[in-house]
TORFI-634595 format. One record per residue: residue in three letters; x, y, z of N, C-alpha, C, O in turn. Coordinates in steps of 0.1 Angstrom, whole numbers, padded with zeros to 4 digits, always signed. Example, Ala and Ser with C-alpha at 12.3 -4.5 7.8 and 13.67 -1.06 7.14 Angstrom:
2
ALA+0132-0057+0078+0123-0045+0078+0132-0033+0078+0142-0033+0085
SER+0128-0022+0071+0137-0011+0071+0129+0000+0079+0134+0011+0080
***
This chain:
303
UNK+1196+1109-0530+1193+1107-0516+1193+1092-0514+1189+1083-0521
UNK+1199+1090-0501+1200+1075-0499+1185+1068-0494+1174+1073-0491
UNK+1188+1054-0495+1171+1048-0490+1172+1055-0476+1167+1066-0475
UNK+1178+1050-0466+1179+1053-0457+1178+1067-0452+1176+1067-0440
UNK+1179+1078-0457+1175+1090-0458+1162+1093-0461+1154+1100-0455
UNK+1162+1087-0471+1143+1091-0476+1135+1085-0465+1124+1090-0461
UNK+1140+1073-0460+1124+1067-0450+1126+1076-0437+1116+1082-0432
UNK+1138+1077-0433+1141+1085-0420+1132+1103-0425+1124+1108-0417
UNK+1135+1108-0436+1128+1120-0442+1112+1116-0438+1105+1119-0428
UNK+1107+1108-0448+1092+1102-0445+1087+1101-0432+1076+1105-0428
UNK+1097+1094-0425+1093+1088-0407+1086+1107-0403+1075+1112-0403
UNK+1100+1112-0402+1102+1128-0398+1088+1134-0401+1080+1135-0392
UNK+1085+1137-0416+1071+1141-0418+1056+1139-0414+1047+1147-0413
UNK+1059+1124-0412+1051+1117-0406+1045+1124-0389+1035+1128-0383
UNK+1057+1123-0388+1058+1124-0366+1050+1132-0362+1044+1130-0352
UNK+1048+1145-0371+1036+1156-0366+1024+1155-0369+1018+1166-0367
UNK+1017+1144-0374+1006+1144-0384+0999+1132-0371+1005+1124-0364
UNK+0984+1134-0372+0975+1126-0365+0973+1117-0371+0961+1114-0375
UNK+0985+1108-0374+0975+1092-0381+0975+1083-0367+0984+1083-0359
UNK+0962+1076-0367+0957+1067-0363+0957+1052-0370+0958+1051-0382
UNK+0957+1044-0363+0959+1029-0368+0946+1026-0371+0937+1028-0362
UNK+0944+1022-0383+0928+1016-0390+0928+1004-0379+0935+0996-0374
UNK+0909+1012-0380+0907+0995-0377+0907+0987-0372+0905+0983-0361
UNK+0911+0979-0387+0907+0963-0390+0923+0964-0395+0925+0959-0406
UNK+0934+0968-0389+0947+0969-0389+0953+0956-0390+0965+0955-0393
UNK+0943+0940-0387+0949+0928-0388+0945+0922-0400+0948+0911-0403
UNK+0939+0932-0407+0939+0927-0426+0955+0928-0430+0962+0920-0435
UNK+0956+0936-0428+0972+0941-0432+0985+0933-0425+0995+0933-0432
UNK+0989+0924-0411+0995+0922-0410+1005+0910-0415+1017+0907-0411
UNK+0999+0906-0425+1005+0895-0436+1009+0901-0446+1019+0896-0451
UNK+1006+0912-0453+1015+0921-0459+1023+0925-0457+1032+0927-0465
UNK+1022+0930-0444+1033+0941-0435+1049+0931-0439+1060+0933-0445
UNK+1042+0918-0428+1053+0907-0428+1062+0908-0443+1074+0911-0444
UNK+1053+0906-0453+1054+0902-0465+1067+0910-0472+1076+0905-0478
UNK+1064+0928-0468+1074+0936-0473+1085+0935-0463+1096+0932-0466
UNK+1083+0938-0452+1099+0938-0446+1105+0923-0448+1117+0925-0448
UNK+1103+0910-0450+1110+0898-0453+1115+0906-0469+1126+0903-0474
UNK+1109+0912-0475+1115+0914-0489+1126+0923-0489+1134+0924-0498
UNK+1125+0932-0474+1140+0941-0478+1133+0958-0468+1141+0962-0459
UNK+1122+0964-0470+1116+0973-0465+1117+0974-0449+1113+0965-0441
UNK+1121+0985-0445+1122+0989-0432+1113+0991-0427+1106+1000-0431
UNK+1109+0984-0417+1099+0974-0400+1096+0990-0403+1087+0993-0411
UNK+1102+0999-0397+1093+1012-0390+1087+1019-0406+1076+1024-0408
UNK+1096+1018-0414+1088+1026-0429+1073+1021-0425+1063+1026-0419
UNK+1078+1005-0434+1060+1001-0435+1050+1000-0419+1038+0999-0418
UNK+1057+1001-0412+1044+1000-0399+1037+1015-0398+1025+1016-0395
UNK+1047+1029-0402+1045+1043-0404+1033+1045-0419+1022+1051-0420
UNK+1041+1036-0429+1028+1040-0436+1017+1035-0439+1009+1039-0448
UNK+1016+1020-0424+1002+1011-0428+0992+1022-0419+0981+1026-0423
UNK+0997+1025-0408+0991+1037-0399+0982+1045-0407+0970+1046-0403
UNK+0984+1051-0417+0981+1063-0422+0962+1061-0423+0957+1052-0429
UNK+0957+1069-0417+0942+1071-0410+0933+1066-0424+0923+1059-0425
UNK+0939+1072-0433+0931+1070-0447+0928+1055-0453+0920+1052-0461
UNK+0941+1045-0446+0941+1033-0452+0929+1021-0445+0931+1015-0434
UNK+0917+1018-0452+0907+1007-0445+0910+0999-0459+0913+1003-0470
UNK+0909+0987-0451+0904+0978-0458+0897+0972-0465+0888+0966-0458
UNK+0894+0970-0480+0877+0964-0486+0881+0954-0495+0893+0953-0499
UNK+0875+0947-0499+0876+0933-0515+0870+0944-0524+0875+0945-0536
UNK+0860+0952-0520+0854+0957-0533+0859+0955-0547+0854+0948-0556
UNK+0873+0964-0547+0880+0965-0557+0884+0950-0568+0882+0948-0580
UNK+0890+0940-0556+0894+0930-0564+0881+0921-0568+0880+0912-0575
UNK+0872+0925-0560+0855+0917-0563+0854+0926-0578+0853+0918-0588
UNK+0854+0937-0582+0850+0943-0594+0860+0934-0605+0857+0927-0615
UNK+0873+0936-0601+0876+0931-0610+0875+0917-0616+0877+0912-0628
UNK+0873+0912-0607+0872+0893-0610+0857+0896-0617+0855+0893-0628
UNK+0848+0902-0610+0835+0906-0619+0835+0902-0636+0828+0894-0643
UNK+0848+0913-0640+0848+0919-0653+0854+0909-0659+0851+0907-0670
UNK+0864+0902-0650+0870+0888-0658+0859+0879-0660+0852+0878-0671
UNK+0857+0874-0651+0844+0866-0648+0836+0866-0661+0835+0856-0669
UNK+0827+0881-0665+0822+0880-0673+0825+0878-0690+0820+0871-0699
UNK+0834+0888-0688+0844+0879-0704+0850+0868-0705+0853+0863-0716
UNK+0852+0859-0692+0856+0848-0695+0843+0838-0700+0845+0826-0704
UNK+0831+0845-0699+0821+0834-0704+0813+0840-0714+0802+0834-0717
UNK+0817+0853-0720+0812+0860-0734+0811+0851-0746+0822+0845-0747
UNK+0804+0849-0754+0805+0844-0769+0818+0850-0774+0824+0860-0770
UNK+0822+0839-0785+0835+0849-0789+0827+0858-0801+0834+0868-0804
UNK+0818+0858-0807+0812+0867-0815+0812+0879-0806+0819+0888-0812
UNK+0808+0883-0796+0804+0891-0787+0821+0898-0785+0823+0910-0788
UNK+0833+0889-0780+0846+0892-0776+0853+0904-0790+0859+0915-0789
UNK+0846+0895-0802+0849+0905-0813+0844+0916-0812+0851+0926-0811
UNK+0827+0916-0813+0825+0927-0817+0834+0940-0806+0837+0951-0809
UNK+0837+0933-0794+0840+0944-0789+0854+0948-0790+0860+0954-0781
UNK+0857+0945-0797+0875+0949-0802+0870+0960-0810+0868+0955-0822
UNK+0867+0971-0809+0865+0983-0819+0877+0988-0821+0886+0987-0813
UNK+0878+0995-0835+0891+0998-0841+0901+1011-0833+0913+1011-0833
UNK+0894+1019-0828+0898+1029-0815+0891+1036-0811+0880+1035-0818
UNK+0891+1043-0803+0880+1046-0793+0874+1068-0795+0879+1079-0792
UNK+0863+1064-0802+0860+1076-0806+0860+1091-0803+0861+1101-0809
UNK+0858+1087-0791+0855+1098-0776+0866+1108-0782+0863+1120-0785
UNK+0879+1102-0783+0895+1113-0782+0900+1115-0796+0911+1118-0801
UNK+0886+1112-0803+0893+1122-0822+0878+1133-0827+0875+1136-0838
UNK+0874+1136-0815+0859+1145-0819+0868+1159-0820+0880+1160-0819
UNK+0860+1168-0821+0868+1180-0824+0871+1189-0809+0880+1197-0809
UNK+0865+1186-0801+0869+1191-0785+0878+1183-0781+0888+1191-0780
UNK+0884+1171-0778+0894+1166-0777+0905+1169-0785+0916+1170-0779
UNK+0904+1169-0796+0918+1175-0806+0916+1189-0803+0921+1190-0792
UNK+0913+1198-0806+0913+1211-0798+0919+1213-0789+0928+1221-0789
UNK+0915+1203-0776+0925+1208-0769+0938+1198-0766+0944+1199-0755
UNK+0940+1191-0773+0954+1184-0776+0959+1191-0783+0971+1190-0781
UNK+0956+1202-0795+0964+1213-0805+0966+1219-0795+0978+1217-0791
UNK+0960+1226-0789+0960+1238-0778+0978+1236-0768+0986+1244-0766
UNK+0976+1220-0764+0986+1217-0754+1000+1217-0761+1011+1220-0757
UNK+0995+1213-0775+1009+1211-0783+1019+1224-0787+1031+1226-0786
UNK+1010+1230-0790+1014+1246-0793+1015+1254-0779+1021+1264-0779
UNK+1010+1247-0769+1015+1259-0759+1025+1253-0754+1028+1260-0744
UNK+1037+1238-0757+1043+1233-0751+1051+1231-0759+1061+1225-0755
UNK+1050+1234-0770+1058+1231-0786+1069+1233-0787+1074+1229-0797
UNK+1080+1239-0778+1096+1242-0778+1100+1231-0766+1111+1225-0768
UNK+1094+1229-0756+1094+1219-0745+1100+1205-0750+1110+1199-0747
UNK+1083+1201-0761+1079+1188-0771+1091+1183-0780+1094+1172-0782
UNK+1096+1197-0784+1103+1200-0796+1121+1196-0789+1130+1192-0796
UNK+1122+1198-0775+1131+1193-0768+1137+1180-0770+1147+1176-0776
UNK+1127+1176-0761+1125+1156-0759+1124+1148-0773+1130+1137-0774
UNK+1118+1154-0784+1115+1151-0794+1137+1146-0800+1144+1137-0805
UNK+1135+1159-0796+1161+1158-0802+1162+1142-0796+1163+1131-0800
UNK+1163+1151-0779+1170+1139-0770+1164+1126-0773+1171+1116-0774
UNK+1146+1124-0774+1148+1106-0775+1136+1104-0790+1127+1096-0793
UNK+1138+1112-0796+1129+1104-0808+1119+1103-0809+1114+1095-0817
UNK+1112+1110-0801+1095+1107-0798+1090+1123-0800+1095+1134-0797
UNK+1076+1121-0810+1071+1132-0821+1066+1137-0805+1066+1132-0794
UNK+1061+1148-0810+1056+1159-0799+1038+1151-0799+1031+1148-0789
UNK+1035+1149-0812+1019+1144-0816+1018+1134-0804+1009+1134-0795
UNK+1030+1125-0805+1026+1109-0798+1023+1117-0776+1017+1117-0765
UNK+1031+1121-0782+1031+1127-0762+1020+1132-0759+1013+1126-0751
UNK+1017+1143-0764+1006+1144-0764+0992+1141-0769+0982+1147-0766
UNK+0992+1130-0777+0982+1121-0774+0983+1109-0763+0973+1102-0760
UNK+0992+1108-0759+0991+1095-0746+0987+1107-0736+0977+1103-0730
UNK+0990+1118-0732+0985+1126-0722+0972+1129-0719+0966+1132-0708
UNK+0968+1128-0735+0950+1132-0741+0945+1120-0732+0938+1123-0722
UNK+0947+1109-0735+0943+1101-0732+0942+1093-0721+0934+1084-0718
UNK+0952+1097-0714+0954+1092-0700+0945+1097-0689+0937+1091-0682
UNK+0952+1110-0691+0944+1116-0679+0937+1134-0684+0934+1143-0677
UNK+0936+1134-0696+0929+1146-0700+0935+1156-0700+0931+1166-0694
UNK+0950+1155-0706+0957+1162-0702+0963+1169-0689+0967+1180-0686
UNK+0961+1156-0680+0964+1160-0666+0951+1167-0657+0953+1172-0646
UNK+0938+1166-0664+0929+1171-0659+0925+1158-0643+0923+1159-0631
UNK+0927+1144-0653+0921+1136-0643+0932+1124-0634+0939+1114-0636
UNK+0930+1128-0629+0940+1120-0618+0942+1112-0611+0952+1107-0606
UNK+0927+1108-0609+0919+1097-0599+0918+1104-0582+0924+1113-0577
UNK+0911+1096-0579+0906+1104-0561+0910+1097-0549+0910+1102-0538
UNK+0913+1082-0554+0919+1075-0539+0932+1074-0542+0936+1076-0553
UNK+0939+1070-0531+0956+1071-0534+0956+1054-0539+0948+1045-0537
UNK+0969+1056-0546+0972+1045-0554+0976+1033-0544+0973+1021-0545
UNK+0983+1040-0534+0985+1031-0523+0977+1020-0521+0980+1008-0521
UNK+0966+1027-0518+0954+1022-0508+0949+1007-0520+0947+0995-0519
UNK+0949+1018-0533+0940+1005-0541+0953+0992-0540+0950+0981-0534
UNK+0961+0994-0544+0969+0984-0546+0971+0976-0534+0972+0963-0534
UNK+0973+0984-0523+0973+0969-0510+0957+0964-0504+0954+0954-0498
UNK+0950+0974-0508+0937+0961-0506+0937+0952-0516+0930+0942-0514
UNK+0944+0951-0531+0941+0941-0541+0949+0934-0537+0943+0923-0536
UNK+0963+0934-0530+0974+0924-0526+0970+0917-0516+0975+0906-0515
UNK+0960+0920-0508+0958+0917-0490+0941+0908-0502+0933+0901-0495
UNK+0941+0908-0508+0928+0901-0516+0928+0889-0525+0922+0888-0535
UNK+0937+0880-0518+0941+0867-0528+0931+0857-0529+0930+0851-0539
UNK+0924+0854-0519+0915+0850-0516+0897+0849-0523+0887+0850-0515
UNK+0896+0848-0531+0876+0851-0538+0869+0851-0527+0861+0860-0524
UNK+0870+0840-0519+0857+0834-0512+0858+0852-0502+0847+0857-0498
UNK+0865+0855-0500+0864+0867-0490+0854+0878-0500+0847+0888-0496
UNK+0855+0875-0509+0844+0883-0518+0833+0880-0528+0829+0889-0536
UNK+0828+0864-0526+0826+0858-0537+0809+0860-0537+0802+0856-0546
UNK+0805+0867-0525+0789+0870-0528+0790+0887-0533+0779+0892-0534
UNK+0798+0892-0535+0800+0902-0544+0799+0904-0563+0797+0915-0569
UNK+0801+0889-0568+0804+0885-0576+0796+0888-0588+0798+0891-0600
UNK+0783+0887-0580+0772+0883-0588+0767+0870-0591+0756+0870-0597
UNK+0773+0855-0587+0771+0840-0590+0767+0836-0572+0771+0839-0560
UNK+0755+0829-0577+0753+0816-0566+0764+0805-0565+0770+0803-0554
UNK+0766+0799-0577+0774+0793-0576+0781+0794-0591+0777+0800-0601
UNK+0794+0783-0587+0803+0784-0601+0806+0769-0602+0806+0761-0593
UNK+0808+0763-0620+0813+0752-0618+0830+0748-0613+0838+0757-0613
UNK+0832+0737-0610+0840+0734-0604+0860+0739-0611+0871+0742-0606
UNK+0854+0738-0625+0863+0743-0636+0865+0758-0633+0876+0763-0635
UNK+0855+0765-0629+0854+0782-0629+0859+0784-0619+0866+0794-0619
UNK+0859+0776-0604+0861+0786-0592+0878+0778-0592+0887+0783-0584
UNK+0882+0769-0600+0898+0766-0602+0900+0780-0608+0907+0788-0601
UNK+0894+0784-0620+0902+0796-0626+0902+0806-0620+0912+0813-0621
UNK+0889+0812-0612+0887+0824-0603+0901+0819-0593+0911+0826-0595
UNK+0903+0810-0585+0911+0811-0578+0925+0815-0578+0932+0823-0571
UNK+0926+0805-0592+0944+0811-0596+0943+0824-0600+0953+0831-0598
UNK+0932+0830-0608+0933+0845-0615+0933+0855-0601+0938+0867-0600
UNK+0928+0848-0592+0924+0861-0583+0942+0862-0574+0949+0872-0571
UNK+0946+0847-0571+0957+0849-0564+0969+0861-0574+0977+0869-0570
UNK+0966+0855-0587+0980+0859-0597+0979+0872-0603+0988+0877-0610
UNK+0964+0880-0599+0961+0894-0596+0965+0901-0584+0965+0914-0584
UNK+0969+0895-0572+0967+0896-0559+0986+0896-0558+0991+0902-0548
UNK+0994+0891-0567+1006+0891-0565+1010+0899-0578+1021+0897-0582
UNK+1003+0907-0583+1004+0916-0591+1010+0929-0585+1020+0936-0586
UNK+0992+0930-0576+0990+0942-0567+1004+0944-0556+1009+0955-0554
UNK+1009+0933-0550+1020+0935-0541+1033+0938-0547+1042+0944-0543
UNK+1030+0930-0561+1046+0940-0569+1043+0953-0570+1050+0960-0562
UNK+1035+0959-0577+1030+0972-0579+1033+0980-0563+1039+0990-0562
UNK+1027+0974-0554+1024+0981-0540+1044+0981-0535+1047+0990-0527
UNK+1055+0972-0541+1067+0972-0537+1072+0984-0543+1077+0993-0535
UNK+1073+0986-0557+1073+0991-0562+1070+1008-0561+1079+1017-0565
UNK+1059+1011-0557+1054+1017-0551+1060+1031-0539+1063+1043-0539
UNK+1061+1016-0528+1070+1019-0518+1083+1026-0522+1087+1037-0518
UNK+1091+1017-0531+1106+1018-0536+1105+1031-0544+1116+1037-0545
UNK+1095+1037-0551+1095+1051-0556+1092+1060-0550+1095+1071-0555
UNK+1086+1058-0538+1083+1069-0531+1096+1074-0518+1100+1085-0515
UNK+1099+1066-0515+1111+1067-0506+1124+1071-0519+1131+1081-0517
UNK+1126+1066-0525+1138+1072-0536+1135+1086-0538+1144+1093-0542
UNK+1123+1093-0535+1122+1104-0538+1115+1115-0531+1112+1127-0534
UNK+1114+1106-0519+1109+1115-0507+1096+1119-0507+1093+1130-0502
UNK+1088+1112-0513+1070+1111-0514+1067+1102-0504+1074+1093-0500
UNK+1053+1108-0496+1042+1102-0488+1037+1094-0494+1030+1100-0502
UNK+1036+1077-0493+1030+1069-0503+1015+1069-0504+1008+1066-0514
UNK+1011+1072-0492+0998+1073-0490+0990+1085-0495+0978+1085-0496
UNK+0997+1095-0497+0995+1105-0506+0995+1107-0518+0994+1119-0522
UNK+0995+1095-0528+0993+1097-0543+0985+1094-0547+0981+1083-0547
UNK+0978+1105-0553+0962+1099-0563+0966+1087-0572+0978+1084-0571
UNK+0959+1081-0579+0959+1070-0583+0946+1066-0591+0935+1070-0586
UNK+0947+1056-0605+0938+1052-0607+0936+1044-0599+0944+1043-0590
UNK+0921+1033-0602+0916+1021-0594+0925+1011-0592+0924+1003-0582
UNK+0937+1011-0600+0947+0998-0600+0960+1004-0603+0968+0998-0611
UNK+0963+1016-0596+0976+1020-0590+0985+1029-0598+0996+1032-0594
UNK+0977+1034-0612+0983+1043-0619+0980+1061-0617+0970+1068-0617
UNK+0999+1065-0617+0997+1074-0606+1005+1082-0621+1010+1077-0631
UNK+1002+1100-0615+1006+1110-0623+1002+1112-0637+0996+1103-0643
UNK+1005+1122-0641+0993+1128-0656+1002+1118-0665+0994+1117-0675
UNK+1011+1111-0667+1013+1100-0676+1010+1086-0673+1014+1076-0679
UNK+1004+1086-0661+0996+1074-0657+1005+1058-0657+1001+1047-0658
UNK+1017+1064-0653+1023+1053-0649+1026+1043-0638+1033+1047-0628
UNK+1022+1030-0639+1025+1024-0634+1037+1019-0619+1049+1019-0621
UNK+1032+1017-0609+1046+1023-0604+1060+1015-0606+1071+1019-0603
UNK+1057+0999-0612+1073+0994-0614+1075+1004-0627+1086+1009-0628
UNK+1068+1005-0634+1070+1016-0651+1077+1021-0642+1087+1014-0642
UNK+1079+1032-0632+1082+1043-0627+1093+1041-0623+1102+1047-0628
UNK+1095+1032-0614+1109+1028-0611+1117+1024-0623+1129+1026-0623
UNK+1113+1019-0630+1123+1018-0643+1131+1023-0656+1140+1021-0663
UNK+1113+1035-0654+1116+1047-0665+1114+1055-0667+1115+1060-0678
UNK+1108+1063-0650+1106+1078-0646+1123+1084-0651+1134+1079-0650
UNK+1120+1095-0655+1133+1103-0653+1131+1118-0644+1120+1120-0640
UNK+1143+1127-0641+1138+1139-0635+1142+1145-0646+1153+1143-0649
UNK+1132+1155-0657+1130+1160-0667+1133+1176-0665+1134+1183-0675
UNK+1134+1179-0654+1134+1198-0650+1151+1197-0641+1156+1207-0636
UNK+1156+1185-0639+1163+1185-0634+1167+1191-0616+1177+1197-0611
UNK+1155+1187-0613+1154+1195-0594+1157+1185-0588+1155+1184-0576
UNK+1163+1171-0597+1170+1166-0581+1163+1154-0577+1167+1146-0569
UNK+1149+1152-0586+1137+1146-0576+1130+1141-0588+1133+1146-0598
UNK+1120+1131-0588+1111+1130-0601+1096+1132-0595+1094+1126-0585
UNK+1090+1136-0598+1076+1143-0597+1067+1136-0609+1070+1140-0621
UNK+1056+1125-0609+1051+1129-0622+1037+1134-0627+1031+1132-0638
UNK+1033+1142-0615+1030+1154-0616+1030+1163-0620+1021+1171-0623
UNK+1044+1164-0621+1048+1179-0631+1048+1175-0642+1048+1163-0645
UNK+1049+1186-0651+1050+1185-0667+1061+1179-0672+1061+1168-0678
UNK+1072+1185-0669+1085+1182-0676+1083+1166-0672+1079+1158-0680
UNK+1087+1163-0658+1086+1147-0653+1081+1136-0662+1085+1127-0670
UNK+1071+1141-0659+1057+1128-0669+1061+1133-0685+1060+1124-0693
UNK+1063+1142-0690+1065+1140-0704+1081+1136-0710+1082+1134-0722
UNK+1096+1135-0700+1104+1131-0705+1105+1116-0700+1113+1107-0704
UNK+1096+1114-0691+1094+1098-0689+1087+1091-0696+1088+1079-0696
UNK+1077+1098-0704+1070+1089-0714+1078+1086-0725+1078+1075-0731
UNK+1088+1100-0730+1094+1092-0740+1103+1087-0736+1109+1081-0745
UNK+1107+1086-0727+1123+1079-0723+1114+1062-0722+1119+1052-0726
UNK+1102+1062-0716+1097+1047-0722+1095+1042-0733+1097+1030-0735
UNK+1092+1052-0743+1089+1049-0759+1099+1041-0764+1100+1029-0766
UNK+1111+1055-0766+1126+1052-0768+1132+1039-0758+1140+1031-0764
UNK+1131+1037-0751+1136+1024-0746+1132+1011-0748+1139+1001-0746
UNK+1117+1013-0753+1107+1001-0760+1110+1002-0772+1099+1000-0779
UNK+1122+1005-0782+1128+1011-0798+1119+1020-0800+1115+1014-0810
UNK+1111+1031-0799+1109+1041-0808+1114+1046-0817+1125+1050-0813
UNK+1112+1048-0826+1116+1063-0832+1107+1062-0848+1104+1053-0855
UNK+1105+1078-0847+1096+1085-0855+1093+1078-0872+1083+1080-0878
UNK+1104+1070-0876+1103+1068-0887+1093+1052-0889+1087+1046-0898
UNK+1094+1049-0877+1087+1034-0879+1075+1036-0883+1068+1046-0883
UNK+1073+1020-0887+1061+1020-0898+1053+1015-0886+1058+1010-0875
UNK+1037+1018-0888+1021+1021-0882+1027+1010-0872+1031+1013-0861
UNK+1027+0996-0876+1025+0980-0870+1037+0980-0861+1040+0971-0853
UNK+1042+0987-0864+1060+0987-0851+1054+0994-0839+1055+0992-0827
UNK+1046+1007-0848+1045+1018-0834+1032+1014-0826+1030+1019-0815
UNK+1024+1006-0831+1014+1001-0823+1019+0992-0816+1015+0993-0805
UNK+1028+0982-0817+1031+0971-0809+1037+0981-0791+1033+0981-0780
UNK+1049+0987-0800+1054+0999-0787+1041+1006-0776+1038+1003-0765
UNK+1036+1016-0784+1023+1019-0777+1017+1007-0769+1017+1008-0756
UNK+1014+0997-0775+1004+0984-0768+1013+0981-0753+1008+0978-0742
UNK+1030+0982-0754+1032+0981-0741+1030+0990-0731+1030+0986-0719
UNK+1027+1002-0734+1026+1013-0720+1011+1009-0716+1008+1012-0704
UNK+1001+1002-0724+0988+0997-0720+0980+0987-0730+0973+0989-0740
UNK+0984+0972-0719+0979+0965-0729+0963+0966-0739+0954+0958-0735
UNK+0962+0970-0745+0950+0971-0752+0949+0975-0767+0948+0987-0769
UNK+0950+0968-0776+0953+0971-0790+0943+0983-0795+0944+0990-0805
UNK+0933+0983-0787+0917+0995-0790+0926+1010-0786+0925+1020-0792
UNK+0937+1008-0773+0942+1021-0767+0953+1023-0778+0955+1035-0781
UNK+0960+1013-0783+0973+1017-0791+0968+1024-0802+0973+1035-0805
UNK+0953+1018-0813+0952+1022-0821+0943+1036-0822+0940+1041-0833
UNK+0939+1041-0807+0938+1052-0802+0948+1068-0806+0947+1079-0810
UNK+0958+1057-0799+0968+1066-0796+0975+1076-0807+0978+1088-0806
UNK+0976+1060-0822+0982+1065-0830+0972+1072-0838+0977+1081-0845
UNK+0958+1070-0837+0949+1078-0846+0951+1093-0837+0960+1101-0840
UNK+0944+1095-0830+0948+1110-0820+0960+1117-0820+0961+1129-0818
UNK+0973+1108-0824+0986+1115-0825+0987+1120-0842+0990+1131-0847
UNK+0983+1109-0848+0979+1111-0865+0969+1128-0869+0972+1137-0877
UNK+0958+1128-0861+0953+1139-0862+0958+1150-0858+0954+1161-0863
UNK+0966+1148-0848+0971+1164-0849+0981+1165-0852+0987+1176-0851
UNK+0986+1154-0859+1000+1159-0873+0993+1169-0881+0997+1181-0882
UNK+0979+1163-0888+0973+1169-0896+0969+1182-0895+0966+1189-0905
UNK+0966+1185-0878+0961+1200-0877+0970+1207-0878+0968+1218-0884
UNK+0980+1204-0874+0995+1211-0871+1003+1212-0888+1012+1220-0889
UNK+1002+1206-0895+1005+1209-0907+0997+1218-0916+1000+1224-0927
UNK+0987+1216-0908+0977+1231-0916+0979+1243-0910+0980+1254-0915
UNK+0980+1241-0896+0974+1255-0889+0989+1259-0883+0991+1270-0878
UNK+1000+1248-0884+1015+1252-0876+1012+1251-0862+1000+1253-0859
UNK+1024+1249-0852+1027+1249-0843+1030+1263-0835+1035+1262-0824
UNK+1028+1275-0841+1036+1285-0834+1025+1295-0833+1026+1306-0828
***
């Protein structure tokens, strides 16, 4: 389907629905500007800044500068100890349970993707475990919303009694500044991106659950991820990653495009993992949780 098709589709959808203009609608109009100078069609984005659900807050980017904030002035003893080797929660015996459970009830699916790109049935389904609970968790605001209040949030001082600090030295509110703007131009690639997947595929943008910082569907992808390495896995035409097939032939189609394949050694496959989420604590997650249910599955089989 052409761009032009999908926003005209979107507009259409839109036409019968009671959205109202937020607000504080003049937070937004430097964004607005921001996307149509980039390429995005005047009526798309003015149709989806409308949408009743979207207000405005810093909250979000005030948390996060919080959390920098505070690791940026941790002991490094302290930075260590918190690099734990992976994260225990997702190797207890209820979590592998029901990552066996998913494997075996999805095991010819797994066993699919596994031909076409080289990625073990274990690894998928431990990045699923771990994402979103096997699709249990989703997040509750749309991804939209978080990502253009972090874009429309370059600014600290709009949130800087949120912070927690009276004041900062002169060295700190240089670093808060550039971190918060080069966060803030993060959020508007993500929020472009965003846009550019939803109209490719005929989604209401304002309509996607989302984590806090814009990761959307049971493989918790990112939305430029999405635009670059969503596939349609059921083949209907459309990518969904929502559905099962979707989100599990796009995770490996990320693996395999970041070199996977099954035979690499531990330190190869952590680096790959580390790209779908920077965090060496998540990679060495992943591969322990994927590791374990080789093991169950060699005892108890897949069938």
């Amino acid at each position: 389907m052409s761009r032009q098709l999908s926003i005209f589709f979107l507009i259409l959808f839109w036409g019968g629905a009671a959205l109202v203009q937020a607000a504080d609608s003049h937070n937004w109009d430097g964004l607005k500007g921001r996307l149509v100078a980039d390429g995005f069609n005047r009526e798309y984005v003015d149709t989806v800044f409308s949408a009743s659900s979207l207000e405005y807050s810093s909250s979000l980017m005030a948390r996060k500068m919080r959390v920098l904030l505070k690791r940026r002035f941790e002991p490094p003893a302290k930075k260590v100890a918190r690099e734990k080797e992976f994260d225990e929660r997702y190797v207890g015996p209820i979590m592998l349970a029901g990552g066996y459970s998913y494997l075996r009830e999805h095991y010819e699916l797994l066993q699919n993707i596994d031909k076409r790109y080289g990625v073990a049935p274990s690894v998928l389904v431990a990045l699923l475990l771990v994402e979103t609970k096997l699709g249990f968790t989703l997040g509750d605001v749309p991804a939209f919303n978080n990502l253009a209040n972090m874009a429309a949030s370059s600014d600290p001082m709009i949130f800087f009694d949120e912070l927690g600090y009276e004041k900062l030295e002169e060295k700190d509110m240089v670093w808060l500044k550039k971190r918060t703007k080069k966060k803030a131009d993060w959020a508007y690639k993500e929020l472009s991106a965003l846009l550019t997947f939803s109209s490719q595929n005929s989604i209401v943008p304002t309509e996607i659950p989302g984590s806090p910082y814009g990761a959307f569907g049971i493989c918790q992808f990112m939305p430029s991820t999405a635009v670059h390495y969503a596939v349609d896995g059921d083949g209907d035409g459309r990518i969904d990653l929502f559905g099962r097939d979707d989100a599990l032939f796009s995770m490996a189609n990320f693996l395999k495009r970041h070199g996977w394949n099954n035979s690499l050694s531990k330190e190869k496959k952590l680096k790959i993992i580390y790209r779908y989420n920077h965090s060496m604590v998540y990679a060495r997650t992943i591969y322990e949780v994927s590791r374990q249910l080789e093991k169950i599955s060699s005892t108890f089989g897949p069938d």
